[in-house]
C-alpha positions as CSV (number, residue, x, y, z in Angstrom):
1,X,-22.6,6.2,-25.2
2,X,-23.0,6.9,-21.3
3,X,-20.6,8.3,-18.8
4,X,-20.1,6.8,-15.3
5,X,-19.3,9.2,-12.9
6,X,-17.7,7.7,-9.4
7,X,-17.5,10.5,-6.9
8,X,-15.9,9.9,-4.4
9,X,-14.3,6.0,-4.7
10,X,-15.1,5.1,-1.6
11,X,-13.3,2.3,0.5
12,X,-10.1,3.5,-0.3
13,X,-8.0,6.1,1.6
14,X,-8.5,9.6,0.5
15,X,-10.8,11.2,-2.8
16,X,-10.8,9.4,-6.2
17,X,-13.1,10.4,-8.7
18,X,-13.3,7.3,-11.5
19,X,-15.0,8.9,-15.2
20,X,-16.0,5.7,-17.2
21,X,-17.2,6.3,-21.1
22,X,-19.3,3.0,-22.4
23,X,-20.2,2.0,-25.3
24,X,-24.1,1.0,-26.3
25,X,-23.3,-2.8,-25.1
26,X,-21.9,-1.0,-21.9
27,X,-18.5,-2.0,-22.7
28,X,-15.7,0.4,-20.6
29,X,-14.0,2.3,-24.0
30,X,-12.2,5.0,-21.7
31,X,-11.8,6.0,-18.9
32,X,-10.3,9.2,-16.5
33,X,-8.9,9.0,-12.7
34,X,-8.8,12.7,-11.3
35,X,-7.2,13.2,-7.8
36,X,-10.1,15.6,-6.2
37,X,-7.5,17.5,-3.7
38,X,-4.1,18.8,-3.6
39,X,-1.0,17.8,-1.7
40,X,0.9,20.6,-0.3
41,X,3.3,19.0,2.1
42,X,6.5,20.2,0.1
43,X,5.5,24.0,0.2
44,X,5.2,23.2,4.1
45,X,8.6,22.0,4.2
46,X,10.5,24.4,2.5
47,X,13.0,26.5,4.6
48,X,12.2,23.5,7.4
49,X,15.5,21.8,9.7
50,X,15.6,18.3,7.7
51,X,15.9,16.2,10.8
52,X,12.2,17.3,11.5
53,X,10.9,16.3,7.8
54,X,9.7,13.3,8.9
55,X,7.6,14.5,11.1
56,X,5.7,16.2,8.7
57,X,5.6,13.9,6.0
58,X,4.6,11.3,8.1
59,X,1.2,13.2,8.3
60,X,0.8,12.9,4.5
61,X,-1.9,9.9,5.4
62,X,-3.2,8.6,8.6
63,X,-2.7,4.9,7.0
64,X,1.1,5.4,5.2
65,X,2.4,6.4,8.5
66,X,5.4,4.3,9.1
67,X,6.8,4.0,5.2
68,X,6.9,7.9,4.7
69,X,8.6,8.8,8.3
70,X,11.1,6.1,7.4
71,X,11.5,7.4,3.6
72,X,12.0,10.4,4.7
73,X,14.6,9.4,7.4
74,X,16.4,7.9,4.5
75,X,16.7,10.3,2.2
76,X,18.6,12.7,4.8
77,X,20.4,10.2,5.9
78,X,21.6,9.8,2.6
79,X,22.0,13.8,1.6
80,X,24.1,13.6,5.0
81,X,26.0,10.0,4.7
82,X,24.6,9.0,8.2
83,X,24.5,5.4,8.2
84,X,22.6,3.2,11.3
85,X,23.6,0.5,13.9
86,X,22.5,-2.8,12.9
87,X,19.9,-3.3,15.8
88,X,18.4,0.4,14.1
89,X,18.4,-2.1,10.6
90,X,16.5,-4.7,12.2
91,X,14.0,-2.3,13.8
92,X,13.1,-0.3,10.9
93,X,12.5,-3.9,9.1
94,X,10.4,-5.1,11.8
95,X,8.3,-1.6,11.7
96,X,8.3,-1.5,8.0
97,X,7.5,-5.8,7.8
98,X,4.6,-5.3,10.5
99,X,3.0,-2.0,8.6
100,X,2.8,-3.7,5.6
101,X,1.2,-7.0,6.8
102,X,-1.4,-5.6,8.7
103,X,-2.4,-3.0,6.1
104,X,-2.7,-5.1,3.2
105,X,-4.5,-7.9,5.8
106,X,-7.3,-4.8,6.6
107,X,-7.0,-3.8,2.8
108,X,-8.7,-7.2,2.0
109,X,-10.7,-7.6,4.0
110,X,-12.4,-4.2,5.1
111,X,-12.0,-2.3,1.6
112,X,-11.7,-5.1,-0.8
113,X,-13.6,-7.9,0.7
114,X,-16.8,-6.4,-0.2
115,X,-16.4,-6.5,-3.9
116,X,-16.6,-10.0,-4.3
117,X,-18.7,-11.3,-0.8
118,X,-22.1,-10.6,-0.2
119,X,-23.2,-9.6,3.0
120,X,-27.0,-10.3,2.7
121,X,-26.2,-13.8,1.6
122,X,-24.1,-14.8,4.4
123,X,-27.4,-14.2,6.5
124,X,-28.6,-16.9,5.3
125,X,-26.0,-19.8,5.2
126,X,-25.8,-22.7,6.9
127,X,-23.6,-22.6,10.1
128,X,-22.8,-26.2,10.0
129,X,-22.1,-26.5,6.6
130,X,-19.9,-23.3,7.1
131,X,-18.2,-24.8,10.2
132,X,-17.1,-27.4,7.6
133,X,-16.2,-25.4,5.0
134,X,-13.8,-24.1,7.4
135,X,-12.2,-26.7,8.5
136,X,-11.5,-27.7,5.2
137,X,-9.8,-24.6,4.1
138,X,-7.4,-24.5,6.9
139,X,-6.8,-25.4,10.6
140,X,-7.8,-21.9,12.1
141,X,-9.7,-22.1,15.7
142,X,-12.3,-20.6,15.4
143,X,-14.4,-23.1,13.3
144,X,-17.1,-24.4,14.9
145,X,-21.0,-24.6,14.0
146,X,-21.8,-22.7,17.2
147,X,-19.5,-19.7,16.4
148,X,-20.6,-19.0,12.8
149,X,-24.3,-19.0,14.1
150,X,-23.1,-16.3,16.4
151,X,-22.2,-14.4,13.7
152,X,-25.0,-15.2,11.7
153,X,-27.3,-14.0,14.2
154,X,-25.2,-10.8,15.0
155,X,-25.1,-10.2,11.1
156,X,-29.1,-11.4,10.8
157,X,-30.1,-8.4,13.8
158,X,-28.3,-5.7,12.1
159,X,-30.1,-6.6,8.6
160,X,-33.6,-6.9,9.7
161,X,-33.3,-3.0,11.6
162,X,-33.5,-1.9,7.5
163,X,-30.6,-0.1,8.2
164,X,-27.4,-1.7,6.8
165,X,-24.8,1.2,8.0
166,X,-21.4,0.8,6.5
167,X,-22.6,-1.9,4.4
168,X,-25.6,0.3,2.7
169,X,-24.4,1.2,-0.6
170,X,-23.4,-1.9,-1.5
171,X,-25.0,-4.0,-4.6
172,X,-26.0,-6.9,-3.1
173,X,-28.4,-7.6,-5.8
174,X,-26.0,-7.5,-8.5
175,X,-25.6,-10.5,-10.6
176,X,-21.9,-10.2,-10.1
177,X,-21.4,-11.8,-6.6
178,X,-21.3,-15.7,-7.0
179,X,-19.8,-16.7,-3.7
180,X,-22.1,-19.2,-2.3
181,X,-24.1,-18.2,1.5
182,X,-21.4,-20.0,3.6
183,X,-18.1,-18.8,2.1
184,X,-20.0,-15.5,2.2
185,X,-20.3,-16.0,6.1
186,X,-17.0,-17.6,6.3
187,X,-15.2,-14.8,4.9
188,X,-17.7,-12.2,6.9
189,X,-16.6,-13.7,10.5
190,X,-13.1,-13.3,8.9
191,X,-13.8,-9.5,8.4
192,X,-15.1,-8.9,11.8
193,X,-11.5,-10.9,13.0
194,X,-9.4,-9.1,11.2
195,X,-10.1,-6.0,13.2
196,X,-9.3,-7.4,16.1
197,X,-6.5,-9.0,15.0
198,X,-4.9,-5.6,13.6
199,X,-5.6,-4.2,17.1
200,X,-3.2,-6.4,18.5
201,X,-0.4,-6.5,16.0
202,X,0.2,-3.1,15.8
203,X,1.5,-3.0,19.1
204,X,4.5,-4.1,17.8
205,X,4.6,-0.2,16.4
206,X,4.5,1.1,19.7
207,X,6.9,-0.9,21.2
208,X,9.8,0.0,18.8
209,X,7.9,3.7,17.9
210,X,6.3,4.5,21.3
211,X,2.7,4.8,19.5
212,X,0.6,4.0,16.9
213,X,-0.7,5.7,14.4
214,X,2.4,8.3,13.9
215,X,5.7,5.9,15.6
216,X,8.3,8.1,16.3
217,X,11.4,7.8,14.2
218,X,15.1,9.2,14.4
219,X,17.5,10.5,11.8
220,X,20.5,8.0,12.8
221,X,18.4,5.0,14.0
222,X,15.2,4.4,16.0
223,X,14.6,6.1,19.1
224,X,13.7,3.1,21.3
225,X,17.0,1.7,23.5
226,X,17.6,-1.6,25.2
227,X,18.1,-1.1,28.6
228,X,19.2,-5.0,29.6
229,X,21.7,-6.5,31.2
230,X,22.4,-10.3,32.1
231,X,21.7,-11.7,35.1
232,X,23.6,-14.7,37.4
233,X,22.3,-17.4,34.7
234,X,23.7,-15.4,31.7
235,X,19.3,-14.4,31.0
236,X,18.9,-10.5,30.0
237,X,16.7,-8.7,32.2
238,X,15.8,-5.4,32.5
239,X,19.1,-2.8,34.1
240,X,17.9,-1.1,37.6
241,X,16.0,2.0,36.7
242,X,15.8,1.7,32.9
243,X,12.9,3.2,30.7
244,X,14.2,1.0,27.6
245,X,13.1,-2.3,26.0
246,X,13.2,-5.3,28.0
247,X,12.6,-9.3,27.6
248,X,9.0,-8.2,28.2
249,X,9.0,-6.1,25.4
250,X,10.7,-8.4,23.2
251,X,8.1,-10.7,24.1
252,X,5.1,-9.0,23.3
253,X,6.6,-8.3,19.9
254,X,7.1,-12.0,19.4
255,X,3.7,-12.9,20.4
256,X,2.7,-9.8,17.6
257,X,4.8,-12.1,14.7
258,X,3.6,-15.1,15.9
259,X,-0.3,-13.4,15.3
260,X,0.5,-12.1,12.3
261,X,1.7,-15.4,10.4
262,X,-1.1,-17.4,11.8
263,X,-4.0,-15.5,10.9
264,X,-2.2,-14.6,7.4
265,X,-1.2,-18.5,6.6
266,X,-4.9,-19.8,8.1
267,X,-7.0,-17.1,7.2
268,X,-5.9,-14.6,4.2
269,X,-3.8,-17.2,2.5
270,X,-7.0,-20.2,2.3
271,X,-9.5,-17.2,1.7
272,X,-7.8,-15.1,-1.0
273,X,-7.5,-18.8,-2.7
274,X,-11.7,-19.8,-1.9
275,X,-12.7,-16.8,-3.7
276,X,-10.4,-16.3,-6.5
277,X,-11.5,-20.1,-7.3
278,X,-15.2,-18.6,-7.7
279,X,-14.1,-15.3,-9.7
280,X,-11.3,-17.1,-12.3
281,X,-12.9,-14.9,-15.1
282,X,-11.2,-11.5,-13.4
283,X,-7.7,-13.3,-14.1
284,X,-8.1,-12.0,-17.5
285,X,-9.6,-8.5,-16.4
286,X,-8.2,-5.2,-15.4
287,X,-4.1,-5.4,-16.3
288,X,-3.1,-2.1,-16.7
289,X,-0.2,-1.1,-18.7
290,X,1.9,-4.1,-18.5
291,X,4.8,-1.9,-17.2
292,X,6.1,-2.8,-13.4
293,X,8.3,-0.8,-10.9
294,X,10.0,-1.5,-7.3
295,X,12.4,0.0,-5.7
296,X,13.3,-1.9,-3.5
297,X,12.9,-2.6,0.6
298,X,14.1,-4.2,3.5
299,X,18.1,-4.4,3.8
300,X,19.7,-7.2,4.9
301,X,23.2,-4.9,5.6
302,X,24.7,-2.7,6.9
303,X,25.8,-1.2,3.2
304,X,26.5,2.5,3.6
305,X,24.3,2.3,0.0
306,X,20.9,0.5,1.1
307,X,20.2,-1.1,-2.3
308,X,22.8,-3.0,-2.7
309,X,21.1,-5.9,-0.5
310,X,17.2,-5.7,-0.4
311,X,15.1,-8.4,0.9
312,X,12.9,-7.0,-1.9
313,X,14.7,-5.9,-5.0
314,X,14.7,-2.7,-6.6
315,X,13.9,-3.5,-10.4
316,X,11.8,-2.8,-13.4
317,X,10.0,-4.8,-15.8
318,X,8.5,-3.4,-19.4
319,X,6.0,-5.1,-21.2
320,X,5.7,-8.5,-19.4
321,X,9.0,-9.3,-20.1
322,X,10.1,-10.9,-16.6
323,X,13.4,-12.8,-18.2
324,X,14.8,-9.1,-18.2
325,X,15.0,-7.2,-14.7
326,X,16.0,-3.4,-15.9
327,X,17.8,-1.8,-13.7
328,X,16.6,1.4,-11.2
329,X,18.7,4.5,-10.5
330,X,16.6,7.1,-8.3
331,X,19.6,9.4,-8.8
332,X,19.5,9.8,-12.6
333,X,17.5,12.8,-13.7
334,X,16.5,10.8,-17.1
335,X,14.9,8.0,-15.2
336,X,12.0,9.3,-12.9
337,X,10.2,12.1,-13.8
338,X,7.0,14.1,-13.3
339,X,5.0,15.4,-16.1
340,X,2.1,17.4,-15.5
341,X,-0.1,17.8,-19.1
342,X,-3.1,16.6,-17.5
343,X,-2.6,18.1,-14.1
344,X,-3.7,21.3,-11.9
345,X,-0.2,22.5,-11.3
346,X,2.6,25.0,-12.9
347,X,6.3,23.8,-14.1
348,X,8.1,27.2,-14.5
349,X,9.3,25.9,-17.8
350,X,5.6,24.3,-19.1
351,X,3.2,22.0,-19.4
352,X,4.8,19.7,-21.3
353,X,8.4,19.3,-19.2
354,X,9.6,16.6,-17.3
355,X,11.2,17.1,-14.3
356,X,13.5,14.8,-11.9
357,X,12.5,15.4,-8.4
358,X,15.9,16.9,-7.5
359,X,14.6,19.8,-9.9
360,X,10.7,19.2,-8.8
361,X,8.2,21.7,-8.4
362,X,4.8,21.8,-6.7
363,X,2.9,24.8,-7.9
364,X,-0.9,24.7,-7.7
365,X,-3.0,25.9,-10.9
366,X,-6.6,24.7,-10.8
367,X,-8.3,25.3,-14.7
368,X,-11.2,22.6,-13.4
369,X,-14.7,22.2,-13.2
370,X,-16.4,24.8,-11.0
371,X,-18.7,22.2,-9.9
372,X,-18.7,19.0,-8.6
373,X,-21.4,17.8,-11.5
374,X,-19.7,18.7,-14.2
375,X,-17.3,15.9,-16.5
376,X,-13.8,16.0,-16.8
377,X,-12.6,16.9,-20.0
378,X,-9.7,14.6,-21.0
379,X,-8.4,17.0,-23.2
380,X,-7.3,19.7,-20.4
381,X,-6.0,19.0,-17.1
382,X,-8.1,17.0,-14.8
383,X,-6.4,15.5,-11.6
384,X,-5.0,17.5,-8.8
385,X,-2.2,14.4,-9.4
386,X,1.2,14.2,-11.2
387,X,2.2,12.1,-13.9
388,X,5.4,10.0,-12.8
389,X,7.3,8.2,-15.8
390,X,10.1,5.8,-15.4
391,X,12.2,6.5,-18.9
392,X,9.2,7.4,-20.1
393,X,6.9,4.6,-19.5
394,X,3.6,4.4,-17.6
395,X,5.2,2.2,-14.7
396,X,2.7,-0.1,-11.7
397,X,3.9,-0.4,-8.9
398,X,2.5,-2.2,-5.3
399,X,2.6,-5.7,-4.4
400,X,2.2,-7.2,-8.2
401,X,4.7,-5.6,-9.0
402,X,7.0,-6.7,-6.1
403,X,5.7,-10.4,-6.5
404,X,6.8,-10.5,-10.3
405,X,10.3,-9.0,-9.4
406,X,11.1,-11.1,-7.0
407,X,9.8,-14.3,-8.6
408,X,12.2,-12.8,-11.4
409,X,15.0,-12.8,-9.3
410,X,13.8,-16.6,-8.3
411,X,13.3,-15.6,-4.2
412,X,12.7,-19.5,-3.4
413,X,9.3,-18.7,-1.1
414,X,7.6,-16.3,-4.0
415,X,8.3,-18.6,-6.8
416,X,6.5,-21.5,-4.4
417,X,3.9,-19.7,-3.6
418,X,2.8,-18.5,-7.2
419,X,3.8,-21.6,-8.7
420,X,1.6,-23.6,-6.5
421,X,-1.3,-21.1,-6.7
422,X,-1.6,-20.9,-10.2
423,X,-1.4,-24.9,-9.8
424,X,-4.3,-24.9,-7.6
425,X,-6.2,-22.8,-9.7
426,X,-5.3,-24.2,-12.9
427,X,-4.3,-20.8,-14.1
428,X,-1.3,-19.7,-16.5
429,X,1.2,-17.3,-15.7
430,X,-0.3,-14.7,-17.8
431,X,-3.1,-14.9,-15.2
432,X,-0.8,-12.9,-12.8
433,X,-1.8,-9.6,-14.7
434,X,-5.2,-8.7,-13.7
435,X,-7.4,-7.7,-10.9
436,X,-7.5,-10.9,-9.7
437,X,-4.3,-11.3,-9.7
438,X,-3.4,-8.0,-8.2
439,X,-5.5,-9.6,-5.1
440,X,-3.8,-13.1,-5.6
441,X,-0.1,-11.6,-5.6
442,X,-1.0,-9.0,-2.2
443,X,-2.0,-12.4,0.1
444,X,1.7,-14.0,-1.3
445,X,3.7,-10.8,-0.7
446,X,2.0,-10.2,2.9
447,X,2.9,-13.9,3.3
448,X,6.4,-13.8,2.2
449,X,6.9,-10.7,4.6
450,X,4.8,-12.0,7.9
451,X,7.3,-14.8,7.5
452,X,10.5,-13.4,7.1
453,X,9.3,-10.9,10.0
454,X,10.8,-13.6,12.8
455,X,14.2,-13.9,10.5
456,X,14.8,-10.4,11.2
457,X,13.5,-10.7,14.8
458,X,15.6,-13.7,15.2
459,X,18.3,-11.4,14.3
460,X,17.5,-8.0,16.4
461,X,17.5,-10.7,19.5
462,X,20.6,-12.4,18.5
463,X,22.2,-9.3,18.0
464,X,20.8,-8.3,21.5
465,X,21.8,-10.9,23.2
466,X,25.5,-10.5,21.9
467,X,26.2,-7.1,23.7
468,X,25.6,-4.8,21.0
469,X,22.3,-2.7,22.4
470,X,23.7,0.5,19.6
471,X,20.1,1.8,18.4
472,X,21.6,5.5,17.2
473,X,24.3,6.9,15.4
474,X,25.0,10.5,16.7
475,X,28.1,11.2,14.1
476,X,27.2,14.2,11.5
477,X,23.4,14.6,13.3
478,X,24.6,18.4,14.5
479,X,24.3,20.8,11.2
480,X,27.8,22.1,12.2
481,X,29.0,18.7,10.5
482,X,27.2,19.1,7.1
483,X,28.3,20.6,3.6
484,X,27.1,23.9,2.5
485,X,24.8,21.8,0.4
486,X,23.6,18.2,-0.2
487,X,20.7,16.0,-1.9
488,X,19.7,12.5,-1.0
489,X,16.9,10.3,-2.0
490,X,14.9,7.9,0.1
491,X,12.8,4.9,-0.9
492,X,10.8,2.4,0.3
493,X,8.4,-0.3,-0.8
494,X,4.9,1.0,0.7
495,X,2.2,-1.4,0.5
496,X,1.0,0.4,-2.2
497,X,3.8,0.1,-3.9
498,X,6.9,2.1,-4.8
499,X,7.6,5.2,-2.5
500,X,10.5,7.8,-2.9
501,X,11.1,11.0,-1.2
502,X,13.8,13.6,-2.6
503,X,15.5,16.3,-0.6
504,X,17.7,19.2,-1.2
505,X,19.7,21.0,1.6
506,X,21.2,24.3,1.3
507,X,22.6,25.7,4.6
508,X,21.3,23.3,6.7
509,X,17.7,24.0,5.6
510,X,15.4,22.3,2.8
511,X,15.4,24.0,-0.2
512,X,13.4,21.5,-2.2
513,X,11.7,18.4,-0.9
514,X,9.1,16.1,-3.3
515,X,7.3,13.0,-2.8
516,X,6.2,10.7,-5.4
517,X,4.3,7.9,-3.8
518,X,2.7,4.5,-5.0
519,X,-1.1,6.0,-6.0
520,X,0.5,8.7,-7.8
521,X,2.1,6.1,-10.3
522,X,-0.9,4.0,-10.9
523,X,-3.4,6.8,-10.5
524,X,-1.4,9.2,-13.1
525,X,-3.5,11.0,-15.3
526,X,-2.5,10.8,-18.9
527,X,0.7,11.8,-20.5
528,X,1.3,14.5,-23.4
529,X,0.5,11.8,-26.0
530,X,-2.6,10.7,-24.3
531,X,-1.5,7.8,-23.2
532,X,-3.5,6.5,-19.4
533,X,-1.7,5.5,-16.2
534,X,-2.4,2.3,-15.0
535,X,-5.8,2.6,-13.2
536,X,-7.3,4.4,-16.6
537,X,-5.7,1.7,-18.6
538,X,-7.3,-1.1,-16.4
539,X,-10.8,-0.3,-16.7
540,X,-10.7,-0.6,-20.4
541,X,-12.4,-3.5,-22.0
542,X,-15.0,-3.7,-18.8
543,X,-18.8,-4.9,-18.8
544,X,-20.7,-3.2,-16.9
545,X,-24.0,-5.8,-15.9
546,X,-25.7,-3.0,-14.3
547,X,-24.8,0.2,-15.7
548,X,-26.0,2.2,-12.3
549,X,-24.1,-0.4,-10.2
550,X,-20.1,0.3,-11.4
551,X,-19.2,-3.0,-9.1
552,X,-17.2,-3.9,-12.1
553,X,-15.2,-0.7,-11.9
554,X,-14.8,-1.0,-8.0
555,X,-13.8,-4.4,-8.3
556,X,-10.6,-3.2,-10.4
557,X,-9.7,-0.2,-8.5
558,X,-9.9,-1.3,-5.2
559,X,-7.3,-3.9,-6.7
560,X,-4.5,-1.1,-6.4
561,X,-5.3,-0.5,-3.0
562,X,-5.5,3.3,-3.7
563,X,-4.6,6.0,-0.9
564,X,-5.3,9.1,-2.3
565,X,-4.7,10.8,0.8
566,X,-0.5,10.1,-0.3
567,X,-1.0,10.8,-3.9
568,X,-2.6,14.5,-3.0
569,X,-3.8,16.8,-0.4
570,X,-6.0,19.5,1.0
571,X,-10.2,18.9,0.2
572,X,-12.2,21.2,-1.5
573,X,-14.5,22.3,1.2
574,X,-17.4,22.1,-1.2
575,X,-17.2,18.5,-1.9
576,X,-19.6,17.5,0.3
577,X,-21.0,14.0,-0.5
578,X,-20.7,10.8,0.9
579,X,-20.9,8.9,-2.7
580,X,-22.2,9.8,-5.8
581,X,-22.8,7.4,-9.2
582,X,-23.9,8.7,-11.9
583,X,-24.9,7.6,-15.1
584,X,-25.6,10.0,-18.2
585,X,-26.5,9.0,-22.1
């Protein structure tokens, strides 16, 4: 038996450390994810004015920026019963839309990509035959011979320096990369594209936020304003001396949607397909717990209670049984909960309790290794991370999760898009649960939304155009309004999957706030019965080919899309390496 010891997961947001036990055939027989720091936002916010939580929360990651603001927005909205105009609805959609588009597009490519093309091989491809290639994947532009040599010979200079920067810890001798040399160059000049191409979306976020990273938000609304009026021929153009949104800037953000769905219908779309046609063998690898969780984003009302109508519906499925969506209630204290048996914090009432956020605590109480080589012990506490349940089930949540609900609730475009991909691929629908199809399921779901992005901007516009420029509800936003005490929860659907803040206010100050974000739920250390979350659960049943080159292991966990930097906080100052693998018999 040998231990492999991941430390840190790199490509990923935050610190992950992955413990892997294999058998003599080096065969993955268990398996530990510890969250290496600890998250102390809610202490920070305790005794805080609620209208500012955002603010702080939204600093929880440099990536999650937009979907814990807004969370957080919502869940005092809701302690306070503060509803928003429509044109706020239609903003926060676009903000939310565009954030998760163009971090699941950069989650492909720049951490996931790697995995499964090899970098060294795309040196030597053929531009020619990669030019064709191209074009027979999709219509995208840039597809000429002359433009893949470019990048060959970019690619080809840095390789022959010997010094391979971001790309030098890869395993590009590992018998585990099959792509051929030209879809390995193909999908390289796609990786250098896609950051550009985030570049330019995102200014979308500082259009409606007024920056990017960290938008500004408002408890009430958004705190952007339309400043328009028509003209002699009935066109809105800007009012004399206004600071607001005009055509201009509802331009730019339509030239920002319009970028978005063509490089995610020609370029993700065609390329997640390419290469899950070479890798069919990881739709059987990797599924996790079998047990999946939304709740629920987007709304298409103006509903006082924001789940009635979701774009994306709140909804939870147990043991692969899609024919039965169960449903969700954030409210109900025997639903969600946070257990703690394997983690380095304090519950005033024990280890083993469960507690409903309203009733959360966050108390640190490290009992760990005293040194960053020494094994976890999977008998004690090991993860600086929680252990959420949903009626005591280990639950996944991200965007498998929100492509099996919502082909559940038979949404017309993500039934079209599995069915025909799973057609293309000759796959089952059992294939669905897997790493692969983790990867398969995040290029539909950034599809679905990078489409339905110009419905809601078709809507904003309309809405616009009608008279209505309301971006901010001021009613109950002064605490002279509020009862003595109140609780709300807000929720979201993160790109990582199912977010939810929870906030209690007691004379007009937080008393308790907690977090439970998507990484928490699939990076959960193991319950009081020893049962793993879903990352530990997923790396079960793995070959390893090379037992000092975990690719295997990477493979699967960068399928979640992890962002530790949510799921926990504050480093140990002592941690100090860039990457460590190690391998002990």
């Amino acid at each position: 038996m040998s231990t492999i010891v991941i430390d840190p997961v790199t490509r990923i947001e935050g610190h992950l450390r992955i413990e892997a036990e294999t058998n003599s055939s080096g065969v993955v027989t268990s398996a530990l994810s510890s969250g290496t720091m600890m998250r102390g936002i809610e202490i920070i916010l305790k005794g805080r004015d609620p209208r500012e939580a955002w603010a702080f929360t939204q600093r929880i990651c440099g990536v999650c920026t937009v979907v814990h603001a807004l969370t957080s927005v919502r869940a005092v909205e809701d302690a306070l019963g503060i509803t928003v105009p429509t044109n706020a609805r239609h903003i926060r959609n676009l903000l939310m839309g565009s954030q998760l588009v163009q971090d699941q597009v950069t989650h492909f490519y720049q951490l996931t990509s790697m995995d499964w093309l090899n970098v060294v091989s795309a040196s030597q491809a053929s531009a020619t035959a990669t030019s064709d290639l191209q074009k027979c994947h999709s219509k995208w532009a840039n597809n000429s011979p002359a433009y893949f040599e470019s990048v060959k010979q970019k690619l080809g200079k840095f390789i022959a320096t010997g010094q391979l920067g971001l790309f030098s810890n890869g395993y590009w001798d590992n018998p585990g990369y099959k792509l051929p040399p030209e879809m390995n160059l193909m999908l390289f000049a796609h990786w250098l594209e896609a950051l550009e191409w985030q570049r330019k979306v995102l200014r979308m976020q500082a259009i409606f936020g007024g920056r990017n990273p960290h938008p500004n938000f408002a408890i009430g609304g958004v705190p952007c304003s339309f400043h328009m009026a028509p003209n002699a021929a009935g066109i809105l153009v800007p009012a004399p001396g206004s600071t607001g949104i005009d055509q201009a800037g509802l331009d730019l953000v339509q030239s920002c949607i319009t970028d978005m769905r063509d490089f995610v219908n020609q370029v993700l779309r065609p390329d997640v397909l390419a290469l899950a046609s070479h890798y069919k063998d990881w739709f059987t690898r990797g599924e996790g717990v079998g047990n999946f969780l939304t709740f629920g984003e987007y709304p298409q009302d103006d509903n006082a209670d924001l789940a009635k109508n979701l774009f994306v519906p709140r909804g939870a499925i147990l043991n692969r049984k899609i024919s039965e969506i169960l449903p969700v209630d954030l409210r109900n204290t025997n639903e969600v909960q946070e257990l703690i048996p394997h983690s380095w914090l304090g519950y005033t009432k024990g280890k083993n309790a469960g507690l409903h956020p309203f009733q959360g605590e966050t108390t640190p109480d490290y009992t760990g290794p005293k040194a960053a080589y020494q094994n976890l012990d999977a008998k004690k506490p090991y993860s600086w991370m929680k252990t959420p349940q949903w009626k005591g089930h280990h639950m996944e949540v991200g965007p498998l999760s929100r492509v099996l609900v919502m082909y559940a609730k038979r949404t017309a475009a993500v039934r079209d898009h599995v069915d025909s991909a799973l057609k293309d691929l000759n796959l089952p629908f059992s294939a669905m649960y897997s790493t692969m199809g983790r990867i398969l399921a995040q290029s539909i779901d950034t599809q679905v939304v990078a489409d339905q992005l110009q419905v809601w901007f078709n809507q904003l516009t309309a809405n616009v155009a009608g008279g209505d420029f309301r971006t901010h509800n001021a009613a109950k936003f002064e605490p002279s309004t509020w009862a003595t005490s109140s609780k709300g929860v807000g929720f979201s659907e993160a790109p990582r999957g199912a977010l939810g803040h929870w906030v209690n206010i007691n004379a007009a100050k937080i008393s308790n706030y907690q977090c439970i974000v998507p990484t928490t739920w699939n990076a959960a250390p193991r319950d009081s019965d020893g049962h793993g979350g879903p990352y530990e659960m997923a790396l079960l049943k793995h070959t390893l080919a090379v037992p000092n080159q975990p690719l295997e292991l990477l493979r699967t966990i960068h399928s979640f899309n992890p962002c530790m930097a949510c799921a926990v906080h504050i480093m140990d100052p002592e941690q100090n390496e860039t990457l460590k693998v190690t391998v002990r018999a």
